[in-house]
N, C-alpha and C positions, 0 to 999 in steps of 0.2 A: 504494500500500500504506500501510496505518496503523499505526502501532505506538504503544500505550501500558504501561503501567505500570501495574500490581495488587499489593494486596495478597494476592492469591490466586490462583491460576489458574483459568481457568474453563475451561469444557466447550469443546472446540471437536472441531476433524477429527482433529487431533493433538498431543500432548507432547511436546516435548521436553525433557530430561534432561541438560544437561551433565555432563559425570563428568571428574575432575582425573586425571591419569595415573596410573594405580594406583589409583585410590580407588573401583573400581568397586562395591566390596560396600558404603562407606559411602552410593553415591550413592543404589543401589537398595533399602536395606536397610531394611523395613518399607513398601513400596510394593506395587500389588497385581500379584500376577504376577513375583513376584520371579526363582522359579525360571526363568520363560520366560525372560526380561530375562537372565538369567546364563548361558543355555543357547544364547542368539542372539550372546552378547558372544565366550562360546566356540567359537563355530561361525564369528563372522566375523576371530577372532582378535585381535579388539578389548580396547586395557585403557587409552583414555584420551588415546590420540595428536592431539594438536591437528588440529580440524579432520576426525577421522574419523567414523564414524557409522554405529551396526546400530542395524534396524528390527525390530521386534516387534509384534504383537499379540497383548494380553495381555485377560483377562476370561473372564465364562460369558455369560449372556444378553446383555449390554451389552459389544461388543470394544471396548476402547479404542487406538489407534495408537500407539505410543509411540517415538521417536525417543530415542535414548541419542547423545550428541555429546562426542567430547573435547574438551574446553577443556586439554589437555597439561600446561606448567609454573604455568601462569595467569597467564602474561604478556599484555600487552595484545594484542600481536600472537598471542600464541596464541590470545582469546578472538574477536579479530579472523577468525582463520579459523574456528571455531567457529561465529559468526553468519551467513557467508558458507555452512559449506555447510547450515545449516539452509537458508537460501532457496533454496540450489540444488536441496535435495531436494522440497521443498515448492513451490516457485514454479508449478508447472501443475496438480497434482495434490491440492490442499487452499485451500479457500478461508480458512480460520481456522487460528490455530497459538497452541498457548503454551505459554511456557518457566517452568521451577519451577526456578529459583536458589538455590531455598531454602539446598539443601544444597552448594551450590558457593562461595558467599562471594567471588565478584571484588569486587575494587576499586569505587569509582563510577566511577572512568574505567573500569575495563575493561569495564561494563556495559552503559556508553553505547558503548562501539567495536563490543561485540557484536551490541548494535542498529543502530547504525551499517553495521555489516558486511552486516546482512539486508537492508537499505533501498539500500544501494549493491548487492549482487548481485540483490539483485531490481530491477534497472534494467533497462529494454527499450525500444526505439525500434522500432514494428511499424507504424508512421503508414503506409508503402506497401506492408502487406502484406495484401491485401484477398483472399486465399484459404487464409489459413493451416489450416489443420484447429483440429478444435475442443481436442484433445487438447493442441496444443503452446499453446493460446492460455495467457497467466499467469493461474491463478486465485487466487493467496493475496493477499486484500483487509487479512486484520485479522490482526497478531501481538499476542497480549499476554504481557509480562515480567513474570512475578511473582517476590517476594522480596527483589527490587534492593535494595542497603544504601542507608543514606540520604548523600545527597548526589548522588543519581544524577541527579535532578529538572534540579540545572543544570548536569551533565557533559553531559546529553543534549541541554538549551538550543545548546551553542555545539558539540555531536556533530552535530547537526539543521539545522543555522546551513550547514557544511562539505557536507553530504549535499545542499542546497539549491545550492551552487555544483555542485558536482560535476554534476549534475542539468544545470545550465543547459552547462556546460564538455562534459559527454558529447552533449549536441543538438546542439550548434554543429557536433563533427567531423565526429556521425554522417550529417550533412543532405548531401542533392548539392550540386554545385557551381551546379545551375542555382537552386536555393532560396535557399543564403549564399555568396554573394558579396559583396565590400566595404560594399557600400549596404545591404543587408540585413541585414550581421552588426552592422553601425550599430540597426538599426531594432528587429530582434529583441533586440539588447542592452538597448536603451533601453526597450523596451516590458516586459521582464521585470523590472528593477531598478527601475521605476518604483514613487516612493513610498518609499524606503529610505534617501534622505536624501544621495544621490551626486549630487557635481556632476557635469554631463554635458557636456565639450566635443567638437564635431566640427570636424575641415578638412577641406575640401574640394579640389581639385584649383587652385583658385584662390588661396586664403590658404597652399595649401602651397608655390605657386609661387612667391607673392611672399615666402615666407620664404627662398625658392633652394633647397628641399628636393630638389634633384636628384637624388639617388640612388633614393629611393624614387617618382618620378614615370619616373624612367626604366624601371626594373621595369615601372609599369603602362600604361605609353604604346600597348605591344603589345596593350592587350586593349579591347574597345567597355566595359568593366566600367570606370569611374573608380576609382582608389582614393581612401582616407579615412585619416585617425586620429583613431583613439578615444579620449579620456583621462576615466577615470571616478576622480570624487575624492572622498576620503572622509575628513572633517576629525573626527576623534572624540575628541581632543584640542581643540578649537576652532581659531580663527583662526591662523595658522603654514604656513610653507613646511611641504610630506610632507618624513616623517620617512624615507621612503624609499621609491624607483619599481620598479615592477613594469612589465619591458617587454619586450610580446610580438609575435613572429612571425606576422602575419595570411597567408598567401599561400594564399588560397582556393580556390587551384586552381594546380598548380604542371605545365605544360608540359616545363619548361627552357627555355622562349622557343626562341630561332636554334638553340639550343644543344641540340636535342628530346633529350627522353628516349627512352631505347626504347618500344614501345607494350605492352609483356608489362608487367603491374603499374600502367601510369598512373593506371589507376581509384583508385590509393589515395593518389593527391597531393592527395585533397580534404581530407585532413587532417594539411597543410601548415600548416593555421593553429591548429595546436594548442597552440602559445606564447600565440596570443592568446585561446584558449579557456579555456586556465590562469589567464590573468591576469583576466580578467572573470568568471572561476566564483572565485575567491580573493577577488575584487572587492565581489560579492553575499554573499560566506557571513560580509568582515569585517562590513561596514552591515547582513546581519541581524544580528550578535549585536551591533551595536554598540560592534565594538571599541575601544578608547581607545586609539587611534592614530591618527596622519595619515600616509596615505599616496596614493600616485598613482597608479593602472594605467593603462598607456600601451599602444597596441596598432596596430601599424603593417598596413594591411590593401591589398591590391593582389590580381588575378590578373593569373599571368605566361603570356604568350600570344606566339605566333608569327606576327604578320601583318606587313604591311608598314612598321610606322610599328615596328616593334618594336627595341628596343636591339638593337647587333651585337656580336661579339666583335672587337674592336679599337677601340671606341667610348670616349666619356671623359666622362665623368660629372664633376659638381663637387656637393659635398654640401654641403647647410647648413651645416657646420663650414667648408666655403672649402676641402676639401682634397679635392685631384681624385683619380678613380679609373680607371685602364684598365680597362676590361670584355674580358678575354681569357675568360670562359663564363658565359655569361645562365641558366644552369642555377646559379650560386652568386649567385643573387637575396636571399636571405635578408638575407643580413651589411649587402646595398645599403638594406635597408628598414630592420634594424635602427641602420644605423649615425644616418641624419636622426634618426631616433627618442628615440635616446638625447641627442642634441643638442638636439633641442627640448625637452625634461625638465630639463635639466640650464640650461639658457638661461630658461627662462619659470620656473621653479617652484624652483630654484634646490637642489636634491636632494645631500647627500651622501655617501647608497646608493643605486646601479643595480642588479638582478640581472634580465637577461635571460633569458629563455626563448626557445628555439627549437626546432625540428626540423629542423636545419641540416645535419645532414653525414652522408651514407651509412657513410664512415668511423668513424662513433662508433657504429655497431649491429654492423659488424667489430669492434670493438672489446670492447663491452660485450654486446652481444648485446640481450635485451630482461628483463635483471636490473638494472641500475642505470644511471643517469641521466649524463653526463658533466660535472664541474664545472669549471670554472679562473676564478680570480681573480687579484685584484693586492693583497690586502689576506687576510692569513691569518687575524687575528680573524672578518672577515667570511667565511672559509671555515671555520672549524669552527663556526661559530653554523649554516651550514646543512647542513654534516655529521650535526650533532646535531638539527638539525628533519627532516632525512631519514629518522636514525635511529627517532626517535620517532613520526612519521607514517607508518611506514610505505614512503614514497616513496624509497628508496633514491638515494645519490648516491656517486659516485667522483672521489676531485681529479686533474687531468692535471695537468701544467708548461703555464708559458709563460714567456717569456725574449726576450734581445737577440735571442740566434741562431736564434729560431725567427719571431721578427718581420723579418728579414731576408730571408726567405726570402718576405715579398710586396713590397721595395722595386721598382720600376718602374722602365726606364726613359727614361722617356716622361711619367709622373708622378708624383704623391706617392704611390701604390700601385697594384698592382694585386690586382683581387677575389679571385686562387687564386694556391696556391705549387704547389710540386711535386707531384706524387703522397703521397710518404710525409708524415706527420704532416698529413694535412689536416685532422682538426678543430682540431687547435691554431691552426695557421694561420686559418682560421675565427674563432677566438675572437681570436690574434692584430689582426685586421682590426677588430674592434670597437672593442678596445681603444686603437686608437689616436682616438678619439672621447672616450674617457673624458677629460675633465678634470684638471688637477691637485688633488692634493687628494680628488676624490671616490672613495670604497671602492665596487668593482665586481667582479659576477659573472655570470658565464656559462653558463647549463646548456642542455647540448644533449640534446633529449628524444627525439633523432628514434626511439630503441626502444621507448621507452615509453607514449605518444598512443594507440596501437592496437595490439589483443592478436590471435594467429593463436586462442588457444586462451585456455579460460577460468581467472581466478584467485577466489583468494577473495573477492575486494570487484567481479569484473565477469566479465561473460560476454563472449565471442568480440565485437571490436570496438572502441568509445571505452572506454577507461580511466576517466579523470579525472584523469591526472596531472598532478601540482605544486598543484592547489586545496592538498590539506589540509599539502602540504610547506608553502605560502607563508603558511596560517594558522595553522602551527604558530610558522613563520620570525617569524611579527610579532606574535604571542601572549609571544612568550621572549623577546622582545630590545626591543621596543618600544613595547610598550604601558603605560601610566602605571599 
């Protein structure tokens, strides 16, 4: 889909009309067809509610479609939904679309989010679907936004920049596990950021060994699949250790290893590696806009498989850090890959912010459901700086605890830990496990996304499936706090 900017609107399938809550008779007040527009607004009970929308057609010999949409308070997030359900109404049913701002005055940010918002719900992954009917195929090619205040030009720049990651972050969940897998999500990474100015490192199963990265080789020992890490760097400040590491969760296909899962739901462990999908769609969208920042996206990649070379539960892992692990459930693999991860970031590139991304704990969808994201740090500056990028993107986050007494609860003994605590509080525990990786000194966070990666049902910015979450939380995150 294309979207640009006019000074005018032009003819297409359809208009859309955003109207601010209440403002209905300014919005439509001297437009043709007024009476219709007022009579459809009344009939669908509409006066402006963010995100809602009655259809009309209005005309005599020439009908023209017109689409009325509330934009509610004209908050960003309200124009956010606003642009979301134009594409949803429009996405199969209209090849052209344009929008008359005139009389609605958003912000330039909220202009570009609303655009934003069309280009993310009009996202679709159809690549194996070779009988769809013609009806549901997507037909809306071309949206143009006319009226945009000025400055829109380059809210859109670094709006277009985020929609670009999201983009690359939504393919990776959405693909099987026979397409991305470790070596591929390597290859496919590399081959889309190509050109954008990212340094590209890979390990191999070799170079990881000889750094003792045992935790995350043991995860992937179970599967014919090698794993990898991925480290994409982007110096936009110049020469300098990152200003801060992005590190995510690859598990491209998540079994439970020994430990199986049930087989009701397995299908949906192929996006397991939606920590690492976050961080290399955040990755591309800072190096398109050229952020003025240095930062590192780290991306620990493995599938976890049940054969016979496979970790067991009573097994003992020693991780790059030197600090050994009991494996009492090959099912809490995450934490094992995340934990090398963060130790080789923090060792080579010398980093003094972590914030991890994962999909790590059943526990934090009991928790949170699939409304907000779970956070926990050791560093409260750095938790309300992503508080407040949560807020503002969109991407919602909640802070748990962590503490003495709740890290106690994975002492071992038999080692320096083991991978799970109790039943109750397991994502802290979870998070607990990382942190003991973390460094002195270095400010660290924790977000566990496992609700957020994939939707049962559709929101404003995505239809039924990959999300995109934490892209535009973490270009928000390093937009506000780090860049020059």
């Amino acid at each position: 889909m294309k979207i640009e900017f006019a000074a005018t609107a032009p003819a297409a399938d359809a208009l859309a009309v955003p109207v601010a809550k209440g403002g209905l008779d300014a919005a439509i007040n001297g437009r043709d067809g007024k009476a219709t527009l007022a009579a459809a607004a009344a009939a669908g009970k509409f006066d402006g509610e963010a995100g809602g929308i009655v259809e009309a057609f209005v005309g005599g010999d020439s009908v023209q479609r017109v689409l009325l949409v509330g934009a509610g308070e004209g908050t960003e997030a309200d124009w956010e939904k606003a642009g979301g359900a134009v594409a949803a109404r429009l996405l199969t049913n209209a090849t052209s679309a344009a929008v008359d701002l005139s009389g609605a005055s958003p912000s330039a940010a909220a202009a570009a989010r609303f655009a934003g918002a069309i280009a993310q719900r009009g996202w679709r992954i159809d690549t194996y679907r070779t009988k769809l009917p013609e009806k549901q195929k997507p037909q809306l090619a071309m949206v143009t936004i006319a009226g945009a205040p000025d400055g829109t030009d380059a809210a859109w720049g670094k709006q277009n920049a985020v929609n670009a990651g999201m983009d690359l972050t939504r393919t990776l969940v959405s693909e099987p596990p026979n397409v991305i897998y470790p070596a591929s999500f390597v290859n496919r990474v590399t081959a889309d950021v190509e050109g954008l100015g990212l340094e590209i490192i890979v390990l191999g199963p070799k170079e990881m060994s000889e750094l003792g990265m045992g935790a995350l080789l043991g995860v992937a020992q179970g599967s014919r699949r090698e794993g990898r890490l991925l480290a994409l760097k982007w110096s936009g400040k110049g020469v300098g250790d990152p200003d801060v590491a992005l590190v995510g969760k690859g598990v491209t296909f998540d079994t439970g290893g020994i430990s199986l899962k049930p087989g009701a739901g397995m299908e949906d462990m192929k996006w397991d590696m939606g920590g690492a999908g976050a961080v290399v769609g955040a990755m591309k969208a800072l190096a398109t806009r050229k952020a003025k920042a240095n930062v590192i996206g780290v991306c620990g990649l493995v599938e976890n498989m049940p054969d016979g070379n496979a970790i067991r539960p009573s097994d003992i892992l020693t991780s790059m850090s030197g600090q050994t692990i009991e494996v009492l459930n090959t099912d809490a693999e995450g934490r094992l890959v995340l934990c090398d991860c963060v130790t080789w970031v923090q060792r080579t590139h010398h980093v003094k912010s972590i914030v991890d991304l994962a999909t790590l704990t059943g526990a934090m969808i009991i928790a949170l459901g699939n409304e907000h994201a779970g956070l926990f740090s050791n560093d409260d500056g750095l938790a309300d700086q992503l508080l407040a990028a949560g807020k503002a993107s969109g991407d919602l986050l909640w802070r748990f605890p962590i503490s003495d007494a709740y890290n106690k609860l994975i002492d071992s003994p038999i080692a320096d830990m083991k991978n799970v605590g109790p039943r109750g509080a397991g994502s802290i525990t979870a998070a607990q496990f990382i942190g003991r990786f973390i460094e002195s000194g270095v400010k660290w966070a924790h977000l566990d996304i496992a609700g957020m990666v994939w939707a049962d049902k559709p929101g404003s910015t995505y239809d039924k499936g990959a999300t995109g979450f934490g892209v535009r939380l973490l270009d928000r995150f390093v937009a506000d706090n780090f860049e020059a």
